[in-house]
The first five atom37 places (N, CA, C, CB, O) and aatype in JSON, in Angstrom:
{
  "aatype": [20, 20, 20, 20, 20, 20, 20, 20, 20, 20, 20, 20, 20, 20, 20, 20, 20, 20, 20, 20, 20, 20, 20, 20, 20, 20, 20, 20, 20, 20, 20, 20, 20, 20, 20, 20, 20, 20, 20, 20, 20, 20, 20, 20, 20, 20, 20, 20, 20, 20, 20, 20, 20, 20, 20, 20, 20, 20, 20, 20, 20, 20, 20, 20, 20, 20, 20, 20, 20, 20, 20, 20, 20, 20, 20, 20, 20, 20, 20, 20, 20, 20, 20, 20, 20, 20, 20, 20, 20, 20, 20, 20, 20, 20, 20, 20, 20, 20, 20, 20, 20, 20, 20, 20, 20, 20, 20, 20, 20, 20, 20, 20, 20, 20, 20, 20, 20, 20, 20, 20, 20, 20, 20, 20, 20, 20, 20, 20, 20, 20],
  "atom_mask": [
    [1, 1, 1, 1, 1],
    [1, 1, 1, 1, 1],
    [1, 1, 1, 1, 1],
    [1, 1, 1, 1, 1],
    [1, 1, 1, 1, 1],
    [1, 1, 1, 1, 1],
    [1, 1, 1, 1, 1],
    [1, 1, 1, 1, 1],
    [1, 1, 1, 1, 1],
    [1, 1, 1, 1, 1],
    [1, 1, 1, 1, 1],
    [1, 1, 1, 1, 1],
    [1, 1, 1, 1, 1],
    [1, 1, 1, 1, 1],
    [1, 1, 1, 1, 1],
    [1, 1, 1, 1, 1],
    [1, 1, 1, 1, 1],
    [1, 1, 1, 1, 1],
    [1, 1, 1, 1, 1],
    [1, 1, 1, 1, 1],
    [1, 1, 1, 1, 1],
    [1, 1, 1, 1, 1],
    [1, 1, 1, 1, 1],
    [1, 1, 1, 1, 1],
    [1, 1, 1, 1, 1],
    [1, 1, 1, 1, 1],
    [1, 1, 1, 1, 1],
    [1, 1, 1, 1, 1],
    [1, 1, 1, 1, 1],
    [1, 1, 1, 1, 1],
    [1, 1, 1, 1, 1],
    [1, 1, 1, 1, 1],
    [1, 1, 1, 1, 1],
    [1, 1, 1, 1, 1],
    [1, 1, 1, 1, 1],
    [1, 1, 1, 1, 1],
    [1, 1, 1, 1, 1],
    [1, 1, 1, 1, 1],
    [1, 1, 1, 1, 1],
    [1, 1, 1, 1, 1],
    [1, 1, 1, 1, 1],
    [1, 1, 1, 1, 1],
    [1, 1, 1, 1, 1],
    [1, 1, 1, 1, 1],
    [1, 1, 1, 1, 1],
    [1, 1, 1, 1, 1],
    [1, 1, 1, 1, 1],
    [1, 1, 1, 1, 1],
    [1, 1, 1, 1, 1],
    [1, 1, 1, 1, 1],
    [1, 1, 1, 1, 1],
    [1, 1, 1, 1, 1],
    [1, 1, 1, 1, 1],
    [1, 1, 1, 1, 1],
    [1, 1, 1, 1, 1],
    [1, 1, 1, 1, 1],
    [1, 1, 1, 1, 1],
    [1, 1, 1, 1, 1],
    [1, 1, 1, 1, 1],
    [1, 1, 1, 1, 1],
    [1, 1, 1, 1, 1],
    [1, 1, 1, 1, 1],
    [1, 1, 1, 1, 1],
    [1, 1, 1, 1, 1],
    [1, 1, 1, 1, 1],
    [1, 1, 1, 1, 1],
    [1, 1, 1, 1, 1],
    [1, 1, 1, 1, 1],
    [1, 1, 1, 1, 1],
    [1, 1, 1, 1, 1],
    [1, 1, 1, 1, 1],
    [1, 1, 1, 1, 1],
    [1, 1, 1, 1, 1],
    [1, 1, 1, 1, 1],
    [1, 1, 1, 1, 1],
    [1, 1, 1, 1, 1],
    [1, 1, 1, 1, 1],
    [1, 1, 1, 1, 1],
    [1, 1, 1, 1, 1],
    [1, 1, 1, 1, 1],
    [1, 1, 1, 1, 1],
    [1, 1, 1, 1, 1],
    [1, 1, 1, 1, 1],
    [1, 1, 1, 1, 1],
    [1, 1, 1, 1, 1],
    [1, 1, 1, 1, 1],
    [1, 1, 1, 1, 1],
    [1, 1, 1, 1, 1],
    [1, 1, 1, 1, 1],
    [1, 1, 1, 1, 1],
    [1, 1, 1, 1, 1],
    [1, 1, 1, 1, 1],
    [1, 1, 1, 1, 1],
    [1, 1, 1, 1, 1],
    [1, 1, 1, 1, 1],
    [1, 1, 1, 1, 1],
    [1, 1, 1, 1, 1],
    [1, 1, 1, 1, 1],
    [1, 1, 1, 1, 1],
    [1, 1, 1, 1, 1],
    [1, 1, 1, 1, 1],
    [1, 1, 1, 1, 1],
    [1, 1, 1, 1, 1],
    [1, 1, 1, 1, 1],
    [1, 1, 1, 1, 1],
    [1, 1, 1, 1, 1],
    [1, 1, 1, 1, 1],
    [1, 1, 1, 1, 1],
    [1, 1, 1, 1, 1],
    [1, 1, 1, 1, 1],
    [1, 1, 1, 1, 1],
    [1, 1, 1, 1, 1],
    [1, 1, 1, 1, 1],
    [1, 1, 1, 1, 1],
    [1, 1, 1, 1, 1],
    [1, 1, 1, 1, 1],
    [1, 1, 1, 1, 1],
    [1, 1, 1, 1, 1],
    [1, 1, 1, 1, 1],
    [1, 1, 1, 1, 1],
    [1, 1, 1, 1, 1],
    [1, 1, 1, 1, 1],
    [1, 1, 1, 1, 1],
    [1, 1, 1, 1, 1],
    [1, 1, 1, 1, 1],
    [1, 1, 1, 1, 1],
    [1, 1, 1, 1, 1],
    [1, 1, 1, 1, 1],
    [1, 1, 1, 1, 1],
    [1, 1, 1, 1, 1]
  ],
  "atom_positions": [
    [[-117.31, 208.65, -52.42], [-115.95, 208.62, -51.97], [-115.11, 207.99, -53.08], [-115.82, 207.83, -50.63], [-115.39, 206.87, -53.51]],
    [[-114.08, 208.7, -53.54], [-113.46, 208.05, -54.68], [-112.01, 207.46, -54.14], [-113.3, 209.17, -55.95], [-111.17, 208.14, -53.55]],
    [[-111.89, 206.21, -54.41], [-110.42, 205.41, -54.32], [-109.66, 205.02, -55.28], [-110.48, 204.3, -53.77], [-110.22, 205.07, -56.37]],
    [[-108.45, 204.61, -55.29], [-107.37, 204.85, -55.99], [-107.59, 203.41, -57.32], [-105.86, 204.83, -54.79], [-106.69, 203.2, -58.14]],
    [[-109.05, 202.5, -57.3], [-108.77, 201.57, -57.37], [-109.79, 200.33, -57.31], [-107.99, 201.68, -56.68], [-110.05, 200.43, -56.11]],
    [[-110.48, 199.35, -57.7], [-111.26, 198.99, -57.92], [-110.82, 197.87, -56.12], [-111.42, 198.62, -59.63], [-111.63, 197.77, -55.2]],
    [[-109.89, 197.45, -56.1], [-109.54, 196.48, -54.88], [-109.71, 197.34, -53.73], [-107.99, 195.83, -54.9], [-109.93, 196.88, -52.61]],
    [[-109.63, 198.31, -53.92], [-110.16, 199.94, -52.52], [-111.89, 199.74, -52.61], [-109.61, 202.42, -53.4], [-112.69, 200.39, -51.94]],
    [[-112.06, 199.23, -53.08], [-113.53, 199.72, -53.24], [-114.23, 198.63, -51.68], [-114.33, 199.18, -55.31], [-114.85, 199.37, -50.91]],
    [[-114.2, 197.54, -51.33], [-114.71, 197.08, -50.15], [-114.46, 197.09, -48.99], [-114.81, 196.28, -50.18], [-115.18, 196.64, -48.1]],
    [[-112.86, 197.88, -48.77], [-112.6, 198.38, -47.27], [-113.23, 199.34, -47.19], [-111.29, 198.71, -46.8], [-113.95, 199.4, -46.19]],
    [[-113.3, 200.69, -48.31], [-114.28, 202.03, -48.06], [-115.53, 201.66, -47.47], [-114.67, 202.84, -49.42], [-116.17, 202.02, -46.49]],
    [[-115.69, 200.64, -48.59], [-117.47, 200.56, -48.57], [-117.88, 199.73, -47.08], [-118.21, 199.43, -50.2], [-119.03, 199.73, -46.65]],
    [[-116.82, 199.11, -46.45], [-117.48, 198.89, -45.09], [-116.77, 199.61, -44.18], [-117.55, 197.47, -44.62], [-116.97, 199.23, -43.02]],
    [[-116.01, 200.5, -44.3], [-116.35, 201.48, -43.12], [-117.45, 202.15, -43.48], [-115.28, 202.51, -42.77], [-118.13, 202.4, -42.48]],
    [[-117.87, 202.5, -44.36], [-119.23, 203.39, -44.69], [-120.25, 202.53, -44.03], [-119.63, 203.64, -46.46], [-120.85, 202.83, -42.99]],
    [[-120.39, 201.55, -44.64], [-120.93, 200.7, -43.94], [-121.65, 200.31, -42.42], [-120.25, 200.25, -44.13], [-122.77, 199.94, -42.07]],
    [[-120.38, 200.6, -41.75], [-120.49, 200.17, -40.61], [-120.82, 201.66, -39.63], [-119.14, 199.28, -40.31], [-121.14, 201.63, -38.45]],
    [[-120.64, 202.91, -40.44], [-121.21, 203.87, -39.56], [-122.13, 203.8, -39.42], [-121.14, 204.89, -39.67], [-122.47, 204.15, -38.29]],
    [[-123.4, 203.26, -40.45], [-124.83, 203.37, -40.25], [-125.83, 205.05, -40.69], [-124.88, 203.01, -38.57], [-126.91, 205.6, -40.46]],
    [[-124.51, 205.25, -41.46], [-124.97, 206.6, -42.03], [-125.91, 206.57, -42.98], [-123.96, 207.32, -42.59], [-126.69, 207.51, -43.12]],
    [[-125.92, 205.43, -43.77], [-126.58, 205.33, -45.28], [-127.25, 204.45, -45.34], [-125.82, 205.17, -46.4], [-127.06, 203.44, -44.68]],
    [[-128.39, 204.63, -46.29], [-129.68, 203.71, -46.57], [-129.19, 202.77, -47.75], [-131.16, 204.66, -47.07], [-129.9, 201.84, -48.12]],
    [[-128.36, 202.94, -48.14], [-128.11, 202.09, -49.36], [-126.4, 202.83, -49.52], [-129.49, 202.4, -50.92], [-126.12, 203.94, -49.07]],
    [[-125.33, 201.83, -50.34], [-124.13, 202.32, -50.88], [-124.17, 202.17, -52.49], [-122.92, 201.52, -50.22], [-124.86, 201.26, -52.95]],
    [[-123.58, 202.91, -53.25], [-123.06, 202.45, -54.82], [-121.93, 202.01, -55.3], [-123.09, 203.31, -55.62], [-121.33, 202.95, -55.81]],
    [[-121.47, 201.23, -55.36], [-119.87, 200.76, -56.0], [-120.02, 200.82, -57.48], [-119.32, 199.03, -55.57], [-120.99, 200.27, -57.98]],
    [[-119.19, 201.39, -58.18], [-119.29, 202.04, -58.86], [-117.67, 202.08, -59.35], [-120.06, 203.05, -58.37], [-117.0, 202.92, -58.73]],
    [[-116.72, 201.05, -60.68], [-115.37, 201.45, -60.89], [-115.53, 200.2, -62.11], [-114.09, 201.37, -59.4], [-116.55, 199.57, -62.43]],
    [[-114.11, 200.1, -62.66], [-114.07, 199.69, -63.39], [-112.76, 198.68, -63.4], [-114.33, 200.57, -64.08], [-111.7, 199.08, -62.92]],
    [[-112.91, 196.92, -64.15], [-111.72, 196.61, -64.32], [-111.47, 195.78, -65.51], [-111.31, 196.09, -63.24], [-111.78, 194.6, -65.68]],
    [[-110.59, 196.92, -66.66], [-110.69, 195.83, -67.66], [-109.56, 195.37, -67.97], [-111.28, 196.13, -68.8], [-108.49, 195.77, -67.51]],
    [[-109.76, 194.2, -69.06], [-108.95, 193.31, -69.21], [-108.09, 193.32, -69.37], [-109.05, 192.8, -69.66], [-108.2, 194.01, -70.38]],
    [[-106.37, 193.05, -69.26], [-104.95, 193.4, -69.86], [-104.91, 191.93, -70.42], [-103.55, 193.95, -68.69], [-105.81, 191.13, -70.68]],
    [[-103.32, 191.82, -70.53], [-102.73, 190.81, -71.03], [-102.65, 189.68, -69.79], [-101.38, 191.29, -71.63], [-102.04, 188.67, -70.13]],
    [[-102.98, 189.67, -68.91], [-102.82, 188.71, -67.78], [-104.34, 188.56, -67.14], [-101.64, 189.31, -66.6], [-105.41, 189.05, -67.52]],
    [[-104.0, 187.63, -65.95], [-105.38, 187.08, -65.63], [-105.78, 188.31, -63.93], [-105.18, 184.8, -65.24], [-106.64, 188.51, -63.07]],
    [[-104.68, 188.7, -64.31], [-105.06, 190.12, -62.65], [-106.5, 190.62, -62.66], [-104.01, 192.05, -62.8], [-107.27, 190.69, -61.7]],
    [[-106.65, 190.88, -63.61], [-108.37, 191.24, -63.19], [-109.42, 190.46, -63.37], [-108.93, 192.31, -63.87], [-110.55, 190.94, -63.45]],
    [[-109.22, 189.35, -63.44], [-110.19, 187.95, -62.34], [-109.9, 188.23, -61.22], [-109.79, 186.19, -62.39], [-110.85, 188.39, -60.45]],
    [[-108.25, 188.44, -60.57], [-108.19, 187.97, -59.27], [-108.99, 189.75, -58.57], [-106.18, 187.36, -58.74], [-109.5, 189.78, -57.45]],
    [[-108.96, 190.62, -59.18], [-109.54, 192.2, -58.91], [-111.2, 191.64, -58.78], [-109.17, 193.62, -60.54], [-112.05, 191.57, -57.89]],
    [[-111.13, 191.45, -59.58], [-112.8, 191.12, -59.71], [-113.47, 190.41, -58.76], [-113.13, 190.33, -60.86], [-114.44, 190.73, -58.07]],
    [[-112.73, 189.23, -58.81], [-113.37, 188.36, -57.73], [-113.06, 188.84, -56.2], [-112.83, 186.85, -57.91], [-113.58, 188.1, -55.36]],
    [[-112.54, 189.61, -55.85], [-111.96, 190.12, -54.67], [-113.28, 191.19, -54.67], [-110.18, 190.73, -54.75], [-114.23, 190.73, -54.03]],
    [[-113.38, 191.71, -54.9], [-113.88, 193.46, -55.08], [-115.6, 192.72, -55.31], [-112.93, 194.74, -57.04], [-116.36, 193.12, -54.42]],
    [[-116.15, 191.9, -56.17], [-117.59, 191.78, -55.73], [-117.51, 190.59, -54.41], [-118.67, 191.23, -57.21], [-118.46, 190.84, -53.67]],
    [[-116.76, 189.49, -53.9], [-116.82, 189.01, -52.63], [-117.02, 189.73, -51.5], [-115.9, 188.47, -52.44], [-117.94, 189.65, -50.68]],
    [[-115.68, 190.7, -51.55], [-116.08, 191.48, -50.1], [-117.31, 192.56, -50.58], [-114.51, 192.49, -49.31], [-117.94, 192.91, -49.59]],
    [[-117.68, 193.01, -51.48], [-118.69, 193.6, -51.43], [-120.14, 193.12, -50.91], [-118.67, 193.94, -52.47], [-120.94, 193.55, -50.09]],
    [[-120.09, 192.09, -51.72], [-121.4, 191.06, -51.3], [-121.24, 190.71, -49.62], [-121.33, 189.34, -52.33], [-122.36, 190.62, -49.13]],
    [[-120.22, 190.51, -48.67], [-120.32, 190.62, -47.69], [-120.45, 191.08, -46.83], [-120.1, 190.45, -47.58], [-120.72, 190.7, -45.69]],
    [[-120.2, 192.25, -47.4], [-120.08, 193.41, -46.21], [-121.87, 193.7, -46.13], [-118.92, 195.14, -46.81], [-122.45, 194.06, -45.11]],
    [[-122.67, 193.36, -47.78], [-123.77, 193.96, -47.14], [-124.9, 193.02, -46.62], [-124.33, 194.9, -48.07], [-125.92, 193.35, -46.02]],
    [[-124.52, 191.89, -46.94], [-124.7, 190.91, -45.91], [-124.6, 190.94, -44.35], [-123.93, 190.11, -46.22], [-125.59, 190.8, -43.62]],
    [[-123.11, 191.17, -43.84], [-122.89, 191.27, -42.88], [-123.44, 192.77, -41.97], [-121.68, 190.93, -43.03], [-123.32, 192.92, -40.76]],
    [[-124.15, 193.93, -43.06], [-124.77, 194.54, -42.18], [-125.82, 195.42, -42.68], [-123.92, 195.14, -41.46], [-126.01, 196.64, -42.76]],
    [[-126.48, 194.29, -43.02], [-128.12, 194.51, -43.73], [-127.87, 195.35, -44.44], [-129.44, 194.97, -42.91], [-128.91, 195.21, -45.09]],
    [[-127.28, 196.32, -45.03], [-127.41, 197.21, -45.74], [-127.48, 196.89, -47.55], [-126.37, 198.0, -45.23], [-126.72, 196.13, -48.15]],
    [[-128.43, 197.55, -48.05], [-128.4, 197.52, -49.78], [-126.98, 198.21, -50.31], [-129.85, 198.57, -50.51], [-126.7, 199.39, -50.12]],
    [[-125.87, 196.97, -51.2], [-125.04, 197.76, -51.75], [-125.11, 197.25, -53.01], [-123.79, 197.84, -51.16], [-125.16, 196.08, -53.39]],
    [[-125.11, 198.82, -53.96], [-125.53, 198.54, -55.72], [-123.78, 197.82, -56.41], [-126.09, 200.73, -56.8], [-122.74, 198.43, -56.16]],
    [[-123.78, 197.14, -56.85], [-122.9, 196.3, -57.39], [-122.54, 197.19, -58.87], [-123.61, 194.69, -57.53], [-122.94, 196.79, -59.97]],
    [[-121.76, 198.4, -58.69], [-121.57, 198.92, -60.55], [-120.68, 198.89, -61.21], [-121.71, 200.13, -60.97], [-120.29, 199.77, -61.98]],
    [[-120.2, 197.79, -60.97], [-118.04, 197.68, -61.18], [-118.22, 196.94, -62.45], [-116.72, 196.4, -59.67], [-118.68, 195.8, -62.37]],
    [[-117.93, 197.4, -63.56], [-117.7, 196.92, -64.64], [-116.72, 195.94, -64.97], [-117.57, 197.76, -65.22], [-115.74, 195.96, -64.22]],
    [[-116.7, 195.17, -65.79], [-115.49, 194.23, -66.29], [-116.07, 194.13, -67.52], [-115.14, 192.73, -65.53], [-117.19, 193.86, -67.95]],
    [[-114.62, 194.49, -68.13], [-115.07, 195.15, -69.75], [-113.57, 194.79, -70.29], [-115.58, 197.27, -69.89], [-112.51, 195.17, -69.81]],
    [[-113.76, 194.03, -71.33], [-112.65, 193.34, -72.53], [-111.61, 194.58, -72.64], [-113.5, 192.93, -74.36], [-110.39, 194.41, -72.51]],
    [[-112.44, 196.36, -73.02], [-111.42, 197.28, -73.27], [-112.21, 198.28, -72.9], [-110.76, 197.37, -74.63], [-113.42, 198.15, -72.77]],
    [[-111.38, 199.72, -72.61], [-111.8, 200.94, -72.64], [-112.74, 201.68, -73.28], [-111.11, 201.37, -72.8], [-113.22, 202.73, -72.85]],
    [[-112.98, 201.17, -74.24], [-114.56, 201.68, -75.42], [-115.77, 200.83, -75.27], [-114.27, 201.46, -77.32], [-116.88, 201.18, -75.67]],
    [[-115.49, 199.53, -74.59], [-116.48, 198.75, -73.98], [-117.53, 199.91, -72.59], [-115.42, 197.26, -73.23], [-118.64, 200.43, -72.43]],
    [[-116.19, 199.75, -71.91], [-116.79, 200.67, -70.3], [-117.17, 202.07, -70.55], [-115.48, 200.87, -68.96], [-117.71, 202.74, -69.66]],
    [[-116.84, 202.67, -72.01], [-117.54, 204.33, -72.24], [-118.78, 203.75, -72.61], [-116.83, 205.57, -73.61], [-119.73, 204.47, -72.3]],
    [[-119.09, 202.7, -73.16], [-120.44, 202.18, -73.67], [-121.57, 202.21, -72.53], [-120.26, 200.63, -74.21], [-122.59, 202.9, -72.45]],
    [[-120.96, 201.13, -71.59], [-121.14, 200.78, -70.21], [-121.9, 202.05, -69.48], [-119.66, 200.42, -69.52], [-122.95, 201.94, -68.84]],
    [[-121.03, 203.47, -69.73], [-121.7, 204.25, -68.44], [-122.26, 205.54, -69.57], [-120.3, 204.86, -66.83], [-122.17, 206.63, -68.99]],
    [[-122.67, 205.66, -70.69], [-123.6, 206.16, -71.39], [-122.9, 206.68, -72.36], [-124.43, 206.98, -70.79], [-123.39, 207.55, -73.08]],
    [[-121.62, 206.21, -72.52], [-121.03, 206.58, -74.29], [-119.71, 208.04, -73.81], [-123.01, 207.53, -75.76], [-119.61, 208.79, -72.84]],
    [[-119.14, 207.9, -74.73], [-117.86, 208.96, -74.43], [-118.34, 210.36, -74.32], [-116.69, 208.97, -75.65], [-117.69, 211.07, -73.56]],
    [[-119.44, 210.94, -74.99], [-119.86, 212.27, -74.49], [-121.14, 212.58, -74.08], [-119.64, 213.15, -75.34], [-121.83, 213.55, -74.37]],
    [[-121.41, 211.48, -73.26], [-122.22, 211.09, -71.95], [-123.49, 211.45, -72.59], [-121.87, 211.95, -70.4], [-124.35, 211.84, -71.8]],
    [[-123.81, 211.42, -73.8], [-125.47, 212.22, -74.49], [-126.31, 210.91, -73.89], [-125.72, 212.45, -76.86], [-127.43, 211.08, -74.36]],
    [[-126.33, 209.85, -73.19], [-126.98, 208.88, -72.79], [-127.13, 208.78, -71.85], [-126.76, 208.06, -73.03], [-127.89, 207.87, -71.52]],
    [[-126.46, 209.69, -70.72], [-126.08, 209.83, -69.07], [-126.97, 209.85, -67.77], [-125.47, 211.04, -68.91], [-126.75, 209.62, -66.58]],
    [[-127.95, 210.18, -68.43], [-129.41, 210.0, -67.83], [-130.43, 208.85, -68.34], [-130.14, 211.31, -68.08], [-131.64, 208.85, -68.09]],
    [[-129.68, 207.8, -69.15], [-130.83, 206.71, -69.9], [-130.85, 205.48, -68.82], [-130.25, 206.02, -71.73], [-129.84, 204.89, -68.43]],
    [[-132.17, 205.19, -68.42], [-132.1, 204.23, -67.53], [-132.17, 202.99, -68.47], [-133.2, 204.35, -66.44], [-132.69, 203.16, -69.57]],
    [[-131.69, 201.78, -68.16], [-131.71, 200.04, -67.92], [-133.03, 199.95, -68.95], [-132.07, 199.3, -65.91], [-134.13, 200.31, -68.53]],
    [[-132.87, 199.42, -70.38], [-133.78, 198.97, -70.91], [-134.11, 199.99, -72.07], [-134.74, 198.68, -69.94], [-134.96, 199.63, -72.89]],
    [[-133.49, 201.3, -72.22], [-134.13, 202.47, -72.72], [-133.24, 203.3, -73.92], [-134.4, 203.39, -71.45], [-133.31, 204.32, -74.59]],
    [[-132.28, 202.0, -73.68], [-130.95, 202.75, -74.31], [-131.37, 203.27, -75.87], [-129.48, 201.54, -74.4], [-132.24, 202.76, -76.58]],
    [[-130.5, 204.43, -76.19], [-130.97, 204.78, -77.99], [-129.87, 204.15, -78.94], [-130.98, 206.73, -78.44], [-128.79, 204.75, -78.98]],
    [[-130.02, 202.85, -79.83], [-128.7, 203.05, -80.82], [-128.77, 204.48, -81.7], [-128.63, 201.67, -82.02], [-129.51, 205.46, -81.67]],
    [[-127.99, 204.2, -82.21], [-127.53, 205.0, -83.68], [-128.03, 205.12, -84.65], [-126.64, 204.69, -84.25], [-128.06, 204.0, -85.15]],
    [[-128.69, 206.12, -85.57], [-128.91, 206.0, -86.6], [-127.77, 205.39, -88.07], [-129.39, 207.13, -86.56], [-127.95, 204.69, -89.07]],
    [[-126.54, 206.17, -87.41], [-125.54, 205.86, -87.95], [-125.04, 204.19, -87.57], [-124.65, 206.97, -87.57], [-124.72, 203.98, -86.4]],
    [[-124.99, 202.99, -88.6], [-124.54, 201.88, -88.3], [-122.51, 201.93, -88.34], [-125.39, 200.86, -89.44], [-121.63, 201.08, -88.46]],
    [[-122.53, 203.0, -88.21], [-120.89, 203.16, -88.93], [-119.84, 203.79, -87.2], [-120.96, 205.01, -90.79], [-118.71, 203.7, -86.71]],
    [[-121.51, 204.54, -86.81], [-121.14, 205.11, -85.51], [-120.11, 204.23, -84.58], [-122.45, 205.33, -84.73], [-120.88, 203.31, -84.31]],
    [[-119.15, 203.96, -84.05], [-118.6, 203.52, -83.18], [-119.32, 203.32, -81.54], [-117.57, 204.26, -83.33], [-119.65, 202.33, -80.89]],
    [[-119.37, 204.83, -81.28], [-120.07, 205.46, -79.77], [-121.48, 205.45, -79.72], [-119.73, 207.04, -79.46], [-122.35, 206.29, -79.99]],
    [[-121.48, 203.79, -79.13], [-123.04, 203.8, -79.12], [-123.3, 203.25, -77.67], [-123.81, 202.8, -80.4], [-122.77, 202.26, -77.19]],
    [[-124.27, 204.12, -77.03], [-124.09, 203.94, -75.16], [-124.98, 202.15, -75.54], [-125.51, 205.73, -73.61], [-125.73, 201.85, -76.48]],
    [[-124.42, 201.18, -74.23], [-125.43, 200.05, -74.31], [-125.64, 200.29, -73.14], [-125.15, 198.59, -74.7], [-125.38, 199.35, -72.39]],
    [[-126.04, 201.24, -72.66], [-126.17, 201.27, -70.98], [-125.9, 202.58, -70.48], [-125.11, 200.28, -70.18], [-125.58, 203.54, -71.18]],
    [[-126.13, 202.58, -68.63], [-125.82, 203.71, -67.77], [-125.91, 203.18, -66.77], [-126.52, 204.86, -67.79], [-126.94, 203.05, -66.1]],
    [[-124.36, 202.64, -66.44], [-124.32, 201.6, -64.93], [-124.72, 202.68, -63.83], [-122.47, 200.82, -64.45], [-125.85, 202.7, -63.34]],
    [[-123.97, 203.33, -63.57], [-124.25, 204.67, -62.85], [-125.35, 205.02, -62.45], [-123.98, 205.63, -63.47], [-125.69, 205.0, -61.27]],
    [[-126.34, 205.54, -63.82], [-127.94, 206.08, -62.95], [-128.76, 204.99, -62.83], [-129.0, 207.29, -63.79], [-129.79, 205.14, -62.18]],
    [[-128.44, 203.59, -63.47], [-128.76, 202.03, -62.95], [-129.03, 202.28, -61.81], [-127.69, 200.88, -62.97], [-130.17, 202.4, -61.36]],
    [[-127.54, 202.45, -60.95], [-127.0, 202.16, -60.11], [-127.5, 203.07, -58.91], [-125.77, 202.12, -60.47], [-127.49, 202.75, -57.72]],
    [[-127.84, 204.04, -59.35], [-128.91, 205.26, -58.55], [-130.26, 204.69, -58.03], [-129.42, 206.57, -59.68], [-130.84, 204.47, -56.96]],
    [[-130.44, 204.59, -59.2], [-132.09, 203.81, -59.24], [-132.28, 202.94, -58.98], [-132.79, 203.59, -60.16], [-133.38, 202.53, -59.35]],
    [[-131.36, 201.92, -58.14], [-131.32, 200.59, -57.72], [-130.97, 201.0, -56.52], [-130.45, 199.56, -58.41], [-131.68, 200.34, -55.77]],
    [[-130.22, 201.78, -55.8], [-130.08, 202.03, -54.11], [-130.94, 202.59, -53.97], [-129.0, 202.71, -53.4], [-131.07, 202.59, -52.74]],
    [[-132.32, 203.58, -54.69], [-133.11, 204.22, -54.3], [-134.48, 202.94, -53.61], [-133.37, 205.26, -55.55], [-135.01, 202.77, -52.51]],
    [[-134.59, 202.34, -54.84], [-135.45, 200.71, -55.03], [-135.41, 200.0, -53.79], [-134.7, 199.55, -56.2], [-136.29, 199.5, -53.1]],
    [[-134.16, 200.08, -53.69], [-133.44, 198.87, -52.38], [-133.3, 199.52, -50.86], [-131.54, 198.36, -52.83], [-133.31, 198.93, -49.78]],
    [[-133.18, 200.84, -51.12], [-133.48, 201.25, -49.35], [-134.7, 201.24, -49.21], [-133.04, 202.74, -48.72], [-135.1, 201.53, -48.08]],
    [[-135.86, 200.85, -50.38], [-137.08, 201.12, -50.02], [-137.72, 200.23, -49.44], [-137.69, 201.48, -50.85], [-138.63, 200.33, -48.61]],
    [[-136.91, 198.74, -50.21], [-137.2, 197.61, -49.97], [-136.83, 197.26, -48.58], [-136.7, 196.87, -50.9], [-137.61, 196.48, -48.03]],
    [[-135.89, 197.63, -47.93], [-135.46, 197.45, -46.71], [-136.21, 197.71, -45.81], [-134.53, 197.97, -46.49], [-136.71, 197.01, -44.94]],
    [[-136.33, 199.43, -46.2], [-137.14, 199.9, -44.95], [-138.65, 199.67, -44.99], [-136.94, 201.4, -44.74], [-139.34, 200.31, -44.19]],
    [[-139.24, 198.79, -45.88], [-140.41, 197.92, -45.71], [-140.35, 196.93, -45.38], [-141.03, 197.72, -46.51], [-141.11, 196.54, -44.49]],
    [[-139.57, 196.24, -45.86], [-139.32, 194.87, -44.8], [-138.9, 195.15, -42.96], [-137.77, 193.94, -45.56], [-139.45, 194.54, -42.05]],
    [[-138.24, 195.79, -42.84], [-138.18, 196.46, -41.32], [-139.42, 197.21, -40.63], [-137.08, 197.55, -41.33], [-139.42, 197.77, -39.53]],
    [[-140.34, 197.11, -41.41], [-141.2, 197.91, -40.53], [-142.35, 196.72, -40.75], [-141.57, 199.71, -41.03], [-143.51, 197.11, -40.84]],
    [[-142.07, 195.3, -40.86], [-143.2, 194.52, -41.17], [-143.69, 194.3, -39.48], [-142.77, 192.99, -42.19], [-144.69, 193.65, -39.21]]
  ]
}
């Protein structure tokens, strides 16, 4: 479900939530830095109610909200500007041969972020069936 907005992201995610439709949720957005301190107060808003909501109803929710200094930080973040990293899981990343390269993925919050609600509904629904 896409919202307008990184502060949208924990009312969605607990109505989703609270239908009981899903084994796990992904949050998944981005907030980077300007000239002011607004995205602390984004930030800290947006993982609080997140962390509560899945608290408040057992459910696994993957945490993928970036906070990133600038815009070439967060292309890094979710596998580089022409996504050749888009499928690299947590730990696996490729640098560059080129040291000159700019676009070098350090990551893939995203299929992280896959592979961590997959992990975590599993974990659930083993602990529920103890």
């Amino acid at each position: 479900m896409w919202v307008p907005g990184t502060f949208e992201i924990p009312s969605t995610t607990n109505i989703m939530a609270i239908s009981k439709k899903f084994d796990a949720l992904i949050c998944l957005g981005a907030v980077i830095k300007g000239d002011t301190d607004h995205d602390k107060y984004i930030s800290y808003s947006a993982s609080g109610g997140i962390a509560k909501i899945a608290i408040n109803n057992n459910l696994p929710i993957i945490f993928g909200i970036l906070t990133t200094d600038n815009i070439e930080q967060a292309y890094q973040r979710c596998g580089g500007r022409d996504s050749k990293y888009i499928a690299t899981p947590r730990g696996t990343e490729k640098p560059s041969d080129d040291v000159n390269v700019k676009d070098v993925a350090v990551g893939n919050v995203g299929f992280n972020a896959g592979l961590d609600a997959v992990h975590m509904a599993n974990v659930f629904k083993s602990i529920n069936s103890l």
